[in-house]
C-alpha positions in Angstrom: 20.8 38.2 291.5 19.5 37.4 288.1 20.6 34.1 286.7 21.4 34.7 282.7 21.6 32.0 279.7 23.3 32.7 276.1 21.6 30.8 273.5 24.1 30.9 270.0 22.7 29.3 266.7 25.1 28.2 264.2 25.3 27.1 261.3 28.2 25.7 258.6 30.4 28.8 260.2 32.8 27.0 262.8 35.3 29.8 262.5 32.8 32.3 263.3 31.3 30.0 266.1 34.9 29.5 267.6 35.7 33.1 267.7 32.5 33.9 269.5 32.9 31.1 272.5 36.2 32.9 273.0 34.7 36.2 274.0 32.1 34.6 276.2 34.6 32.6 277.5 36.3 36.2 278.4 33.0 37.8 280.3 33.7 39.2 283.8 30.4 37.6 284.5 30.0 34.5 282.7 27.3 32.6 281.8 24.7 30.4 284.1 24.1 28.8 281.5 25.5 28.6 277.7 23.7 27.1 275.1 24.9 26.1 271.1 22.2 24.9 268.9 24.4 24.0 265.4 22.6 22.9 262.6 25.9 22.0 260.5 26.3 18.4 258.9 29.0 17.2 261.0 28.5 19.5 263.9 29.2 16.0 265.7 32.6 15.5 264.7 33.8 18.7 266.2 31.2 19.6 269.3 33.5 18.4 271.9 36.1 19.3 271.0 34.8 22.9 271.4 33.3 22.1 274.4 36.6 21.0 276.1 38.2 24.1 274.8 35.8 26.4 277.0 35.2 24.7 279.7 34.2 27.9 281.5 31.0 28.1 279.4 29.7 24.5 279.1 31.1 23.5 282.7 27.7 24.4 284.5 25.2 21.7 284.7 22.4 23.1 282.7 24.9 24.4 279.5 24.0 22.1 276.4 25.8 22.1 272.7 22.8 20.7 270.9 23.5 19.0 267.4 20.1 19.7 265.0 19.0 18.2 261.8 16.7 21.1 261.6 18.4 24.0 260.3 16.8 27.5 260.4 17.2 30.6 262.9 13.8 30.4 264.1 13.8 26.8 264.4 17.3 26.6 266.1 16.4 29.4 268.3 13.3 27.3 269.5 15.3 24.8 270.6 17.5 27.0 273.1 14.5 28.8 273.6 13.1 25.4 275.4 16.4 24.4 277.1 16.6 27.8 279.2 16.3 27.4 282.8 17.4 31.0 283.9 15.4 34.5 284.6 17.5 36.0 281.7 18.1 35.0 278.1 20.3 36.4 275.1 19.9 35.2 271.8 22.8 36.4 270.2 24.6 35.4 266.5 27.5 33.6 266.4 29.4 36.4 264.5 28.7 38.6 267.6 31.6 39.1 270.1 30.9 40.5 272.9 33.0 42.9 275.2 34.0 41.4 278.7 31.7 43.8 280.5 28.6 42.8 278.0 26.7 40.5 280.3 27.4 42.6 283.7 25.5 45.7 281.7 22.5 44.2 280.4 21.8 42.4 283.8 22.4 45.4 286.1 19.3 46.8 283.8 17.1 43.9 284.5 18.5 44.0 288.2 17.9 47.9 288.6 14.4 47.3 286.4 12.4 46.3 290.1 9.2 47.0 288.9 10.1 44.4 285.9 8.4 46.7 282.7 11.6 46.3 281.0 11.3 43.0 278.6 14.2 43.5 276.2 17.5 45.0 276.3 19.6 45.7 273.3 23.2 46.5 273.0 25.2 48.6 270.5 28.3 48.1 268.6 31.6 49.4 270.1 32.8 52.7 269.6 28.9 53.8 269.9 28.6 55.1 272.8 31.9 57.0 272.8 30.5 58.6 269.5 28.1 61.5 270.7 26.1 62.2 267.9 24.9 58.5 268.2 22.7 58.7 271.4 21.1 62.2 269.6 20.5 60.3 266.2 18.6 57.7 268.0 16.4 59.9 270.1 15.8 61.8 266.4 14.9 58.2 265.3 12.5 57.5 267.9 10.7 60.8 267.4 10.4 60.6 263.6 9.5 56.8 263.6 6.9 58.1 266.5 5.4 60.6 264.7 5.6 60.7 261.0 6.2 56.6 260.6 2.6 56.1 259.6 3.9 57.7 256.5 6.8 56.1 255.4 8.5 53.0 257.3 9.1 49.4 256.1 7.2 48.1 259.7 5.9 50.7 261.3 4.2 50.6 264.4 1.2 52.4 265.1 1.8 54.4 268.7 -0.4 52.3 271.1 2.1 49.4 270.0 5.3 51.0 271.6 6.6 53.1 274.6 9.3 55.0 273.0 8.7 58.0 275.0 7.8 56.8 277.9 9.8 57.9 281.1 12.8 55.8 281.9 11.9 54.2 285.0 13.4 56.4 288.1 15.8 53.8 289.5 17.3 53.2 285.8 17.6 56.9 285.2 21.8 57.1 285.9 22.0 54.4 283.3 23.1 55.2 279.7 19.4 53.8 278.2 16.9 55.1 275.3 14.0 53.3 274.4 13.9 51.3 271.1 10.8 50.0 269.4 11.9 46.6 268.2 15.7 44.5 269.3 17.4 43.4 266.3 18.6 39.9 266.7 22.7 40.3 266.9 22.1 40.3 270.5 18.4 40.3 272.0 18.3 40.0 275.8 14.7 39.5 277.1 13.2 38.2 280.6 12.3 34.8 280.3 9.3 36.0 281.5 8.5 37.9 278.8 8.6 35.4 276.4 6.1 33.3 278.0 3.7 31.9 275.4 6.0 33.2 272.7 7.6 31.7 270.1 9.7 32.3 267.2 7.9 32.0 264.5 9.0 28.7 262.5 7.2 30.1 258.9 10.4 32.2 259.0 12.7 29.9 256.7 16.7 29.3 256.9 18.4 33.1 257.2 14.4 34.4 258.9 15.3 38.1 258.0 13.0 40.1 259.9 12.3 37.0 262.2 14.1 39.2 265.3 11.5 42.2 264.7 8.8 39.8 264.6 9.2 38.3 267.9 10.5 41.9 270.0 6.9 43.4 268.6 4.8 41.3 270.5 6.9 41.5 273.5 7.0 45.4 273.0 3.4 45.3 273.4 3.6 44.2 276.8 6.9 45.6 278.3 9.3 48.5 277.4 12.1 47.2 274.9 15.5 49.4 275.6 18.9 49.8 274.3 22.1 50.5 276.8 24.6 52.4 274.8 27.6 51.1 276.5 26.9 47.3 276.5 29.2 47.1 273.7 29.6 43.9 271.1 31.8 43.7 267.8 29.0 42.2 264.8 31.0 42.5 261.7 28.2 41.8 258.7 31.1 40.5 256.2 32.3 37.9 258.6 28.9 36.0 257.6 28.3 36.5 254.4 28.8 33.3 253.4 25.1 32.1 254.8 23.2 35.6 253.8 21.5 35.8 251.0 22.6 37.4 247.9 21.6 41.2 247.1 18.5 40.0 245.0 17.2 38.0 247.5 17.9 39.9 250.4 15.9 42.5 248.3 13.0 40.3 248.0 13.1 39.1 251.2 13.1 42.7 252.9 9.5 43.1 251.2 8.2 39.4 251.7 9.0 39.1 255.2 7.9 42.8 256.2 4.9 42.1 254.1 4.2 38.9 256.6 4.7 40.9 259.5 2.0 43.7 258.7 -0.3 41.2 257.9 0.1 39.3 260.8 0.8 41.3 263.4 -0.3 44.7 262.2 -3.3 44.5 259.9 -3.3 48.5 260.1 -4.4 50.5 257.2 -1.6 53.1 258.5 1.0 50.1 258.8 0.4 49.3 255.0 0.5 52.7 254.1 3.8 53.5 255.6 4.7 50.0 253.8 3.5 50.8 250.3 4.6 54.6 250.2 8.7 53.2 250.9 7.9 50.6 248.4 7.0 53.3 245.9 9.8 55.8 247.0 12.1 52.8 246.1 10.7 52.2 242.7 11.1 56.1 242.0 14.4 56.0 243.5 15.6 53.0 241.4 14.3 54.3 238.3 15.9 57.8 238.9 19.5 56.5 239.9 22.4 56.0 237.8 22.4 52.5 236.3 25.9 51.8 237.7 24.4 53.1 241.4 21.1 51.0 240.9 23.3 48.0 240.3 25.7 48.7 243.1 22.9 48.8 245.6 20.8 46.0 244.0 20.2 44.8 247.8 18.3 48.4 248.7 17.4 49.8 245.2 16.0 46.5 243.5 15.7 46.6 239.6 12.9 46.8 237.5 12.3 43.0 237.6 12.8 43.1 240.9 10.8 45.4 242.0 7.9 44.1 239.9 8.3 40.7 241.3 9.1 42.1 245.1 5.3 43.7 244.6 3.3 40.4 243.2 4.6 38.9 246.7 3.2 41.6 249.0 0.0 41.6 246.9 -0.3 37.8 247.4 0.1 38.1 251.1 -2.4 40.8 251.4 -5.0 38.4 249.3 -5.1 36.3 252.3 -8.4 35.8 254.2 -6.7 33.1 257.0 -4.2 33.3 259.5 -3.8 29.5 258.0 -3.7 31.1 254.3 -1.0 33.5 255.0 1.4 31.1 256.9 1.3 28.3 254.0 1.2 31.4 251.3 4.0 32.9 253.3 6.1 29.8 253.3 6.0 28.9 249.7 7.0 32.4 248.7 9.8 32.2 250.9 10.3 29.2 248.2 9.9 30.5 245.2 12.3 33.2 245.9 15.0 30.9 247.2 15.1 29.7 243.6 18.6 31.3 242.3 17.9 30.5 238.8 14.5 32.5 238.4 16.7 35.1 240.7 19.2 35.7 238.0 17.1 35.7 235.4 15.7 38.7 237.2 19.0 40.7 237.8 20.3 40.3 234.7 17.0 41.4 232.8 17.7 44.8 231.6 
């Protein structure tokens, strides 16, 4: 049997954290081993108190609730990352509640997966798997991100970089499973194995959008990433607001961040491509909307200054020569567009 860790990062959200021990706490399998990693001020004050409320997570020997002065996702998620002692690990958010049968489902993929070409498992939010078009608008997914991504995607993935129609493997075939691409971060469950030599990458500052994609990629290069349909979790994005960046940010983000990933990871004319045509079908789109649409979907549609600003970043990333000269360019845009007065300047410019 498969031994299987949780690693949570938190941070100034102990509502959110408390809510999600409770459904761990109510697995039908729990645990081997349940880790915290809480960046918040005085995470001190309260971590044992949480700890004595669920005892049945942080009773094993190897369960930690680590207090960090080094706030970020990636960073945080380093920290479990190094504390994990089991074949299994999930990295999931701490407004993700899982149901009680989440942990049995994921490992009897890993379990069933002998051959061990499965890396990453993904689940899906409840009431999913119960809807049927969903299973038919991911397989459509697959085929158009397959084929026709190359010309329109925000990361796209040239086809010797995934196994999305690859045959399930025969002793998995009775399970509910599709094959994804890339696991987004809500709940990522990889072999331990997998990540070996891995890391998540620290030039991803504080919220790390995109940080998620950038790690399943170079797993998915080596092993088959899937998603079982009825390993169901509750991830409610307004429960978290509070840390997430604003819509202007977020929009300038989504392009920095993707940007970063292309040019590390997929230095592909084809992978541009697909990046720059979406970046102009936004600007067309965001011209062509109503203004009181454009503003109400700021966070996909951009504005002018925006969008303007949003391309200046992707061209400075692509004027890098170094793997060194992209990580330290990388990092100071991530900067410059945390600054929230130059960010309102921009929204509000007509």
């Amino acid at each position: 049997m498969l031994s299987f860790a949780a690693v949570v990062c938190t941070y100034n959200r102990y509502a959110l954290l408390e809510q999600s021990l409770s459904h761990w706490s109510q697995a039908s399998r729990l645990p081997d081993q349940f880790i915290v990693v809480d960046a918040t001020e005085n995470a001190a004050s309260y971590r044992d108190r949480l700890v004595e409320k669920f005892p049945q997570l942080f009773s094993q020997p190897e369960s930690q609730y680590i207090v960090t002065d080094r706030p970020g996702l990636t960073r945080q998620r380093n920290v479990g990352l190094d504390a994990v002692k089991t074949d299994i690990v999930c990295f999931a958010d701490d407004d993700t509640f899982i149901t009680p049968s989440y942990i049995d489902k994921i490992l009897e993929v890993f379990e069933k997966d002998t051959a061990g070409s499965i890396g990453g498992v993904n689940g899906v939010a409840e009431g999913q798997f119960d809807n049927w078009p969903q299973r038919t608008y991911r397989e459509f997914r697959n085929y158009v991100r397959h084929h026709y991504g190359g010309q329109l995607q925000r990361i796209h993935l040239p086809q010797h970089y995934t196994h999305l129609f690859d045959p399930i493997p025969t002793p998995l075939k009775a399970l509910p499973l599709i094959h994804i691409d890339r696991l987004w971060g809500a709940n990522m469950n990889y072999r331990t194995e997998a990540l070996k030599g891995l890391r998540f990458d620290e030039n991803f500052q504080r919220y790390g959008l995109f940080e998620d994609v950038d790690l399943s990629i170079q797993v998915g290069q080596r092993y088959k990433l899937v998603c079982r349909l009825d390993a169901e979790l509750s991830h409610d994005f307004k429960l978290g607001e509070s840390t997430r960046p604003n819509d202007a940010k977020y929009f300038l983000f989504s392009w920095l961040n993707s940007a970063y990933i292309i040019e590390k990871l997929l230095p592909y004319d084809e992978s541009r491509q697909a990046h720059r045509n979406l970046f102009n079908l936004t600007r067309f789109l965001a011209k062509a909307a109503p203004k009181r649409l454009s503003a109400g979907r700021l966070k996909t549609l951009g504005n002018d200054p925006l969008i303007s600003s949003a391309e200046q970043l992707i061209k400075s990333l692509q004027a890098c020569n170094s793997k060194e000269q992209l990580e330290e360019t990388f990092v100071h845009l991530q900067r410059e567009v945390s600054q929230v007065d130059r960010l309102q300047e921009l929204v509000n410019s007509p």
